[in-house]
N, CA, C and O atoms as CSV, one atom per row, in Angstrom:
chain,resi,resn,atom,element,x,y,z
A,1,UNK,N,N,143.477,114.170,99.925
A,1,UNK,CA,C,142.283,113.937,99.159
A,1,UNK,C,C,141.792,112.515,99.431
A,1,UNK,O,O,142.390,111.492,99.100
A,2,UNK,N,N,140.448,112.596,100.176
A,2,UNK,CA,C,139.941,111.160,100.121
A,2,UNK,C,C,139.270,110.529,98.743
A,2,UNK,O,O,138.402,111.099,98.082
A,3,UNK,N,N,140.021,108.858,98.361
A,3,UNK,CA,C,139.035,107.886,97.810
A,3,UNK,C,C,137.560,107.655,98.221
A,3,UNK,O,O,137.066,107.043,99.168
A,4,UNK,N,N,136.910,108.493,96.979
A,4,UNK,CA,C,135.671,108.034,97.022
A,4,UNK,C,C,135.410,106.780,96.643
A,4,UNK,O,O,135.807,106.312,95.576
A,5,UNK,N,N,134.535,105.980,97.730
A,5,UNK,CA,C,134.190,104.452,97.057
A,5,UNK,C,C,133.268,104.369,95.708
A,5,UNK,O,O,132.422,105.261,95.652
A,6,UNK,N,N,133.283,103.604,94.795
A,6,UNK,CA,C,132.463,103.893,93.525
A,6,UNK,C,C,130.925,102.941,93.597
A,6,UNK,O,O,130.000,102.901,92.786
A,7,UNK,N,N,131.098,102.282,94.821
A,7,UNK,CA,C,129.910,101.773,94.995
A,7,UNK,C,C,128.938,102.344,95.741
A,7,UNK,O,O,127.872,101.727,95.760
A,8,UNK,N,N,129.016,103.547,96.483
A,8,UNK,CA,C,128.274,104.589,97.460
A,8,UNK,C,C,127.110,105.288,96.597
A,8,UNK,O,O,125.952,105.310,97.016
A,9,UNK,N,N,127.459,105.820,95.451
A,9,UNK,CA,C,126.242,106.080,94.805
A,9,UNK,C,C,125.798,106.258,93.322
A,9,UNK,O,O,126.217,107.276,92.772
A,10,UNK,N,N,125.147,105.562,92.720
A,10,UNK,CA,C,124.847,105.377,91.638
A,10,UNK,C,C,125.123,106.134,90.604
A,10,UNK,O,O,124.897,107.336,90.746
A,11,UNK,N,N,125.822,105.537,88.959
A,11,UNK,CA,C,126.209,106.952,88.158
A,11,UNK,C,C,124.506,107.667,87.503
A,11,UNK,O,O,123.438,107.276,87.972
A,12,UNK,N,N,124.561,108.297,86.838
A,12,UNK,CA,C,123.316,108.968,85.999
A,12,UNK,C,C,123.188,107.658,85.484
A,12,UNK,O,O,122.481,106.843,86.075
A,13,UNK,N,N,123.853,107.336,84.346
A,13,UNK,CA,C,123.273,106.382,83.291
A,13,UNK,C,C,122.305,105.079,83.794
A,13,UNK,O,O,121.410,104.495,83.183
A,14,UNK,N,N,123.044,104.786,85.646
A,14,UNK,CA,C,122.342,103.566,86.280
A,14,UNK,C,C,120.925,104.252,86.803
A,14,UNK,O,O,119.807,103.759,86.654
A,15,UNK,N,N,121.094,104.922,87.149
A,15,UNK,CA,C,119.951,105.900,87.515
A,15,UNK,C,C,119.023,105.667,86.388
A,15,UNK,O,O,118.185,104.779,86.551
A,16,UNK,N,N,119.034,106.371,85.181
A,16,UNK,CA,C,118.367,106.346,84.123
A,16,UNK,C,C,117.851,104.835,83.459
A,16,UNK,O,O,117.045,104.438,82.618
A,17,UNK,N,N,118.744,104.337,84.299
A,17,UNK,CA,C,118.057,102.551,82.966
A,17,UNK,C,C,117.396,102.117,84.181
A,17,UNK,O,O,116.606,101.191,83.996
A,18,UNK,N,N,117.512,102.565,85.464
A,18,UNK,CA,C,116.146,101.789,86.640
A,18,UNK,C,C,115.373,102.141,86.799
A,18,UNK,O,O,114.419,101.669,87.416
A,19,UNK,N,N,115.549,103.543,86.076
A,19,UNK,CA,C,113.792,104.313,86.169
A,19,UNK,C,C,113.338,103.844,84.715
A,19,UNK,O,O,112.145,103.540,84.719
A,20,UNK,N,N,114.061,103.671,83.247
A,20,UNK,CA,C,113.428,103.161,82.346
A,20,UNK,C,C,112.914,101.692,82.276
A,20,UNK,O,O,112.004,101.297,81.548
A,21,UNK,N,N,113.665,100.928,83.175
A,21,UNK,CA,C,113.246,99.534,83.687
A,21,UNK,C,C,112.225,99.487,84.369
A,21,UNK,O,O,111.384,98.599,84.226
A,22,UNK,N,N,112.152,100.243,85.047
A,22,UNK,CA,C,110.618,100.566,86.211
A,22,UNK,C,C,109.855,100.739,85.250
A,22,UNK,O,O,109.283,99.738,84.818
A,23,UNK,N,N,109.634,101.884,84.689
A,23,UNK,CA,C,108.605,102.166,83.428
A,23,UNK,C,C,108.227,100.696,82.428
A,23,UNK,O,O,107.139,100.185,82.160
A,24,UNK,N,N,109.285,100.405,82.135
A,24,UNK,CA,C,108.460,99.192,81.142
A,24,UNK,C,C,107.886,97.927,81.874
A,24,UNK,O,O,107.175,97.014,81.454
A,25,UNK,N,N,108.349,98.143,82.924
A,25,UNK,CA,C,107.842,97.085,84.044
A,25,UNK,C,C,106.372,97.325,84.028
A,25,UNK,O,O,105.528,96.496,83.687
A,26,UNK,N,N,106.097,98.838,84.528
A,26,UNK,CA,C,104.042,99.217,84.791
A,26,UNK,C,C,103.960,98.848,83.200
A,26,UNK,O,O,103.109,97.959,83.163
A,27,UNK,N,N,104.356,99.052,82.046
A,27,UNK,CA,C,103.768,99.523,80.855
A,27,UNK,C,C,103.074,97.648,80.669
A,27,UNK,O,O,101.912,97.285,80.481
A,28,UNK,N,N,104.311,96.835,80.817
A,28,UNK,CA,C,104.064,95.410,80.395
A,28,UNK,C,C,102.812,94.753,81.619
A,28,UNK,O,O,102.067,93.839,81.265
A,29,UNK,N,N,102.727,95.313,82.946
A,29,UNK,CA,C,101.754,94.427,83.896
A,29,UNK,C,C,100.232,95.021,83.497
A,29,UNK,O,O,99.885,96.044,82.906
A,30,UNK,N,N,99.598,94.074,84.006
A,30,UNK,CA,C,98.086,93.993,83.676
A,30,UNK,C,C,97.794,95.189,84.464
A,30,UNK,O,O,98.335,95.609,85.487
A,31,UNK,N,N,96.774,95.670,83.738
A,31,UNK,CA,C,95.898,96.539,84.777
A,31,UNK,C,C,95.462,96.069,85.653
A,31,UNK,O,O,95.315,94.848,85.614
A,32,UNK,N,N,95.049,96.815,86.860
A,32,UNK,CA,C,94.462,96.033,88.060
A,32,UNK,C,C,92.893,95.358,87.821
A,32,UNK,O,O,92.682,95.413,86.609
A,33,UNK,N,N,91.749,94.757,88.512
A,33,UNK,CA,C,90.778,94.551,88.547
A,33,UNK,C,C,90.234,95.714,89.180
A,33,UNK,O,O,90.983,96.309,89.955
A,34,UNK,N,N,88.712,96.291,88.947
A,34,UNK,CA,C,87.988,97.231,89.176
A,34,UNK,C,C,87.515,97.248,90.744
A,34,UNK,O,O,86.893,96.511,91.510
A,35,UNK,N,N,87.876,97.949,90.761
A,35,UNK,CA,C,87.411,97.979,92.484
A,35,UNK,C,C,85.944,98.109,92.390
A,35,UNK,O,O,85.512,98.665,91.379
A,36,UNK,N,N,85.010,97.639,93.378
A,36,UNK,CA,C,83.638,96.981,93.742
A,36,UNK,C,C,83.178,98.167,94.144
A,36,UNK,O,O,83.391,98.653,95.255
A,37,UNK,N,N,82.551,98.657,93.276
A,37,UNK,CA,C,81.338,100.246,93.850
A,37,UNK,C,C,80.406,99.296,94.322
A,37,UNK,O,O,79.871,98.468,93.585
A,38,UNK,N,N,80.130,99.430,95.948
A,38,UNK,CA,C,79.151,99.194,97.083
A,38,UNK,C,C,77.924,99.496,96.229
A,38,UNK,O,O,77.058,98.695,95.875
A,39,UNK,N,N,78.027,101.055,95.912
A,39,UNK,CA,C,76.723,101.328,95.728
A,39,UNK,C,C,75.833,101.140,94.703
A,39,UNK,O,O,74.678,101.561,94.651
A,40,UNK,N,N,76.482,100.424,93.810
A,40,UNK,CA,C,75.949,99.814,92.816
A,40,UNK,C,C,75.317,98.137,92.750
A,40,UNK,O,O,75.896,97.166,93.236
A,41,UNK,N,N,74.075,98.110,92.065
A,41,UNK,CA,C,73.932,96.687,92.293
A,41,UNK,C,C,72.997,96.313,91.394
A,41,UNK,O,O,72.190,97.197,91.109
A,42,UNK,N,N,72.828,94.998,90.724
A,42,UNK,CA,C,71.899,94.497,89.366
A,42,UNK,C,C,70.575,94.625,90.152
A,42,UNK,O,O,69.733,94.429,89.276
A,43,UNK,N,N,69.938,94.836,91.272
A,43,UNK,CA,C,68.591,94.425,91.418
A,43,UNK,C,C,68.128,96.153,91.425
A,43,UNK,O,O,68.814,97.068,91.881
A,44,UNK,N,N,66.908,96.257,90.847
A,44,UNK,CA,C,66.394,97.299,90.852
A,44,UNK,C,C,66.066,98.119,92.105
A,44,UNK,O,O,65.858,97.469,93.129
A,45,UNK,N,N,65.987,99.517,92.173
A,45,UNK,CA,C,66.030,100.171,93.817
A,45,UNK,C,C,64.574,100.062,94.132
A,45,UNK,O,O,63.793,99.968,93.184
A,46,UNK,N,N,64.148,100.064,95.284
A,46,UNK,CA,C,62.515,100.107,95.544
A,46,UNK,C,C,62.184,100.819,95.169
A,46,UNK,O,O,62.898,101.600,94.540
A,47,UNK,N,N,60.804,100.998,95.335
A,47,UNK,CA,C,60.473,102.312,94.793
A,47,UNK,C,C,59.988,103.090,96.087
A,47,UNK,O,O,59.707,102.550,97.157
A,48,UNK,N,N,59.925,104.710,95.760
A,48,UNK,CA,C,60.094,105.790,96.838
A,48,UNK,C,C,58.901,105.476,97.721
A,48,UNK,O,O,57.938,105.086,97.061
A,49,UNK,N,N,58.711,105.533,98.935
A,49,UNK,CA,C,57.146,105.376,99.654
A,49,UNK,C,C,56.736,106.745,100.242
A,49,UNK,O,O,57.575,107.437,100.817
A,50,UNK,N,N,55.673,107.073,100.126
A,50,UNK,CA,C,55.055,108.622,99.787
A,50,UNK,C,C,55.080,108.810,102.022
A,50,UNK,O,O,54.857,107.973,102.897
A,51,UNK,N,N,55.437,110.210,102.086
A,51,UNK,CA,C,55.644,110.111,103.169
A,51,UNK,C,C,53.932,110.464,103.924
A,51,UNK,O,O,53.167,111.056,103.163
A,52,UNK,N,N,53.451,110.156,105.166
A,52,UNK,CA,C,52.027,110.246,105.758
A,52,UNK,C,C,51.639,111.361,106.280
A,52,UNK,O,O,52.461,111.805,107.081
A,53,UNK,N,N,50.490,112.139,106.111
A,53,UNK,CA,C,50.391,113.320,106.329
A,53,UNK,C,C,50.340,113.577,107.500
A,53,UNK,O,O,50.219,112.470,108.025
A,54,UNK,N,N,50.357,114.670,108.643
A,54,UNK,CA,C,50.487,114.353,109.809
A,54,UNK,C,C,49.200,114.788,110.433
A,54,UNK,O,O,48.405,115.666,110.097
A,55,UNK,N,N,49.204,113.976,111.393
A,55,UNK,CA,C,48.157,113.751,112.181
A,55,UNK,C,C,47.217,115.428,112.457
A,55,UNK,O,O,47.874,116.468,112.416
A,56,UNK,N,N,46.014,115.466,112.665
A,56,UNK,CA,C,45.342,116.568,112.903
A,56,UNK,C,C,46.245,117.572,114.387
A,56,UNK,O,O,46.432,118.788,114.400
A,57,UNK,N,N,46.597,116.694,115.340
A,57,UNK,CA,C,47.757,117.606,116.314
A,57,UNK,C,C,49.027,118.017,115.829
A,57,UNK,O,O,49.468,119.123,116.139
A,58,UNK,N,N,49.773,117.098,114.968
A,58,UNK,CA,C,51.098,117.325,114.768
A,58,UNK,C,C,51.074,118.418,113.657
A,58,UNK,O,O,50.217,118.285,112.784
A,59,UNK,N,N,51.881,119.436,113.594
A,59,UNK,CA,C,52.329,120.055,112.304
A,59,UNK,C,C,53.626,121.238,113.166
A,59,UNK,O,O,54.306,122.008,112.487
């Protein structure tokens, strides 16, 4: 019968307090800053320009 080494892999209970450590870790950090919607912006959009009727040849 081989000695298993006791440092090869983690018991449950260590398991369980690094994932509850992880957790209070996100719970306590700041939320991130808002990521920058491009498509948004304070100056008003132009306004629409009416399209030109077409020429007496073109249609």
């Amino acid at each position: 019968m081989a000695l298993q080494d006791p440092q090869a892999e983690p018991s449950m209970e260590e398991i369980l307090a690094s994932i509850r450590r992880i957790i209070s870790e996100e719970e306590q950090a700041p939320a991130p800053e808002p990521v920058l919607d491009l498509t948004q912006s304070d100056t008003p959009a132009p306004a629409p320009v009416a399209a030109a009727a077409p020429a007496d040849g073109e249609r």
